[in-house]
N, C-alpha and C positions, 0 to 999 in steps of 0.2 A: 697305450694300445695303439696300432698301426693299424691306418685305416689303407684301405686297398682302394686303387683305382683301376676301372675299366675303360681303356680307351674302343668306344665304336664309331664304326663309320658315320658321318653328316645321316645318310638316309641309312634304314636297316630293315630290309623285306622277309619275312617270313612264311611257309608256306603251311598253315591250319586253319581246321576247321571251326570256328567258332558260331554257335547260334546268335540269333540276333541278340535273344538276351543277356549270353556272355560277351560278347563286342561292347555291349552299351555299359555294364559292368566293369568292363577293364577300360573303359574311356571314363568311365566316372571314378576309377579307381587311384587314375592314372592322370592326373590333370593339366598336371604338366608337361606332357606330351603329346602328341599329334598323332593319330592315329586314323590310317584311309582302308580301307576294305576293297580289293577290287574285285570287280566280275569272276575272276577266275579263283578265287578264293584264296590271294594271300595280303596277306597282311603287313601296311607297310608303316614303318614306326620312325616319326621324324623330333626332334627336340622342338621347342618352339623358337619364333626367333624374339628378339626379346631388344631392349632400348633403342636404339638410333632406326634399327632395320622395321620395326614394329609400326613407331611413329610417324615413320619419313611421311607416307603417302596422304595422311588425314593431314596433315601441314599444307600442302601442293595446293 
């Protein structure tokens, strides 16, 4: 079987509505993602950053 890849942008904004309690839902759902909320109601979806970039700063 052939798996399929999706290349998305670094950051990816989208514009719904979600209640507080679906936000907190798809951020627990979702863990390994980064998910921001802004004022204006979109939703903005980053990967995390992950070995060298994660640790740099607690080393410093």
């Amino acid at each position: 079987m052939e798996t399929a890849t999706i290349s998305l942008p670094p950051r990816l904004e989208l514009k719904i509505n979600l209640t507080d309690e679906q936000f907190w839902q798809l951020c627990h759902d979702n863990d390994d993602l980064r998910f921001e909320a802004t004022a204006t109601g979109e939703l903005i979806i980053m990967p995390l950053t992950g070995g060298i970039t994660s640790g740099h700063w607690w080393r410093n």
